[in-house]
Steps between C-alpha positions, in 0.01 A plus 500: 500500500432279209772542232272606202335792723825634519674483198140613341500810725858553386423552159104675514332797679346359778090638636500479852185586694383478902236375636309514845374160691185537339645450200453851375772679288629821677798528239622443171796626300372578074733192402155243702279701358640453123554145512195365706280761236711420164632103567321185520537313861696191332747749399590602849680410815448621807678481855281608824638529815271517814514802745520492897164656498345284259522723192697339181824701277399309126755566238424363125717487167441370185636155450839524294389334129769267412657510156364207240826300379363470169391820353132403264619548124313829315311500180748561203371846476571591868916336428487688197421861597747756494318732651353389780231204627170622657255291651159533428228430779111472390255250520370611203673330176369797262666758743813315478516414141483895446739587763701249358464593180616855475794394754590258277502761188795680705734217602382425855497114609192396669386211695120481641321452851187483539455544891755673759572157651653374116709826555612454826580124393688647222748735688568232751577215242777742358305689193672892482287758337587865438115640613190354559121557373307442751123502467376632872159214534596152380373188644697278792717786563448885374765702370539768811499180737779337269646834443544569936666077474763597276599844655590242781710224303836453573827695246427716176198336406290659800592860296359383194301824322137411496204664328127428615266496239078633559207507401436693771572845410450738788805633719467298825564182306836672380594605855412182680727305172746696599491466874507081409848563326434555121728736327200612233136482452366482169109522469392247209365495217960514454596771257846396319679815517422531872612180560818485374627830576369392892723161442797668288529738803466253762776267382759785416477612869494154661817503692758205465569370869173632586433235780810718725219736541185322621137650390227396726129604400352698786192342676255418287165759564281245646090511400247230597377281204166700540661824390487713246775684291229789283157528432351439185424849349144353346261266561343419185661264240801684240389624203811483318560388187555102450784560300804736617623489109848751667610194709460263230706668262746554758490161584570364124755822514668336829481099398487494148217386272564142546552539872245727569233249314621175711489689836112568408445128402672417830274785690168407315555133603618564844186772581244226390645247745506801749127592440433112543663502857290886567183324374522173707649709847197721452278146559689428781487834683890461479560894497885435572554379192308734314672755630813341390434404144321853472789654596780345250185534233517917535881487450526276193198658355662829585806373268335385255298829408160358677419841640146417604555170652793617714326746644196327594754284678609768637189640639451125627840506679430827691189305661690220632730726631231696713502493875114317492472299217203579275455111407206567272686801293760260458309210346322749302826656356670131480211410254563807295834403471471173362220641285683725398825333352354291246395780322903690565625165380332501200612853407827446581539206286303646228771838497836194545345378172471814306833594594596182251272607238632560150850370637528127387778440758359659791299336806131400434 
C-alpha cells in the first residue's frame, strides 16, 4: 500500500464504509459520514479494495496538511498583543471594522479574512490565533464549511476556539453551528459585553497541548439546498421603525464616536454598491444572488441600527428558504428592499451627523 495512505491513516481517524456490487453502501462507520459531509473531496484520500463478490471496503482520511517553512509575518497589532490575537472573518468591512474595533479597545491583535478559504490559507501558511470570529455565510467558502476544514487540520491549530456569528437568529442555526464544530454562536447585530465575556471565557479554558486530545465535529445534519430552517411568522412587509436609536447608541457605546461614525461611512457606501448588484440581479432574474446580497444586507443593517430594512430582509430570506419558491413574492419583496434603503440610508446618515453637532471635533 502506497506509503502516504499509511502513514496518513497512522496519524487520522479513518471512515470506512461497505458497499454491495451495485455499488450501494450497506455500511459506514460515523468517522465516513463526518468527513465525506464536513470535507471537501481535494482534501481526502481514499483506498478501495475490491471484494470476491464484487462489493468494494472504501476507507478515506483527510490528507495530512504539511507545515509552511516560512510562517506569513502578522500585522504589528497581532505581534504586539498581550492578550491574545483573534481573527476576524466577514465579508462585510463595516462588520469587521466594529468587531475590530471594540477588540482592539481591550488589547486583542487582529488580522482580517474576508472568506473561509483566506482563513484556511492563513492557518496553513503558519498564522496562530487564540479564537476565531467566524461569520457562518461568506462567499467562496462559508464559515460552518471552513469551520468543519479546520476541526480536521493537523496539531493544536485544529482545536482552535471558534465562534459563528448570525444573522440568523432562531435555534436550529445554533444547533446545526454547533454540530459543524463551533465552540459559540453569537446572533448579530454583536453586543460588546456578550462578546467578550464569550471570548474571555473561551481562551481561559483553551487547554495547552490540546491537539493530545482530538475534537472531531459530529456529522454535519444534512438538508437539501431547497430546505427550510423556520417560517416567517408574517407575510406582510415590517413595520418597524427605520431607526433602532438602542443599537446605535450601543454601537457608538461599543466602538467609540469616531469608530462608530467610520463603520457607518464604510456601511452606507458598501449598501449602495450592494443595492446596485440587488437592482441589476433583479433584471437578470439572477435570484441567487439576490438572495445572497439580501442576506449580508439584513445583518449589517441589523448592526447598524436599520431595524426596518433588516427585517424586510429578513422576511425576504424566509422566502428563498421555502420548500417551493414563491418567485413573484420574492421580486416583489427584493424591490421593497432596495426601495426601501435609500430612505434608511438617509436617516442613518442624517442621526451620524447630529451626533457631531455642537462638538467642533467630532465626525460630520
Amino acid at each position: 500500500m502506497n506509503n502516504q495512505i499509511i502513514n496518513a491513516l497512522a496519524q487520522t481517524s479513518a471512515g470506512i464504509a461497505l458497499f454491495d456490487s451495485n455499488e450501494r453502501i450497506i455500511y459506514a462507520n460515523p468517522a465516513w459520514e463526518q468527513l465525506i459531509t464536513g470535507v471537501a473531496e481535494e482534501d481526502l484520500l481514499f483506498s478501495e479494495t475490491e471484494l470476491a463478490d464484487g462489493g468494494m471496503i472504501s476507507v478515506c482520511f483527510v490528507k495530512p496538511q504539511a507545515e509552511h517553512p516560512h510562517p506569513i509575518a502578522l500585522p504589528a497589532s497581532a505581534n504586539d498583543s498581550k492578550i491574545g490575537t483573534v481573527i476576524i472573518a466577514d465579508d462585510s468591512e463595516s462588520n469587521r471594522m466594529v468587531a475590530r474595533r471594540i477588540l482592539q479597545a481591550e488589547g486583542y491583535g487582529i488580522v482580517e479574512a474576508t472568506n473561509g478559504q483566506t482563513v484556511l490559507n492563513m492557518l496553513r501558511r503558519g498564522v496562530t490565533a487564540d479564537l476565531i470570529l467566524m461569520d457562518v455565510e461568506m462567499p467562496d467558502m462559508d464559515g460552518l464549511h471552513t469551520t468543519r476544514r479546520i476541526r480536521h487540520m493537523q496539531g493544536p491549530v485544529a482545536h482552535t476556539p471558534i465562534i459563528a456569528l448570525s444573522a440568523h437568529q432562531s435555534r436550529d442555526w445554533n444547533v446545526i453551528a454547533r454540530q459543524s464544530g463551533v465552540d459559540e454562536f453569537i446572533n448579530k447585530p454583536i453586543q460588546r459585553t456578550k462578546l467578550l465575556d464569550t471570548i474571555r471565557d473561551l481562551i481561559s479554558r483553551s487547554p495547552e497541548g490540546a491537539a493530545s486530545a482530538p475534537r472531531l465535529s459530529p456529522p454535519p445534519v444534512l438538508r437539501s439546498k431547497g430546505a427550510r430552517i423556520t417560517r416567517p411568522e408574517r407575510l406582510d412587509p415590517p413595520s418597524s421603525p427605520v431607526l433602532d436609536i438602542r443599537t446605535l447608541e450601543q454601537l457608538y457605546a461599543d466602538a467609540g464616536d469616531e469608530g462608530a461614525s467610520c463603520g457607518i461611512d464604510l456601511f452606507i457606501n458598501e449598501t449602495e454598491t450592494r443595492l446596485v448588484k440587488i437592482d441589476n440581479a433583479l433584471s437578470n432574474d439572477d435570484l441567487a444572488t439576490v438572495r445572497d446580497e439580501v442576506h449580508v444586507l439584513k445583518s449589517t443593517s441589523g448592526t447598524f441600527g436599520l431595524r426596518q430594512l433588516s427585517d424586510l430582509c429578513g422576511v425576504t430570506q424566509n422566502f428563498f428558504e421555502e420548500d417551493d419558491i414563491d418567485e413573484g413574492r420574492i421580486l416583489a419583496l427584493s424591490r421593497q428592499v432596495v426601495q426601501l434603503a435609500p430612505t434608511a440610508l438617509t436617516a442613518l446618515n442624517l442621526y451620524r451627523r447630529s451626533r457631531g453637532w455642537g462638538n467642533p471635533q467630532g465626525p460630520q
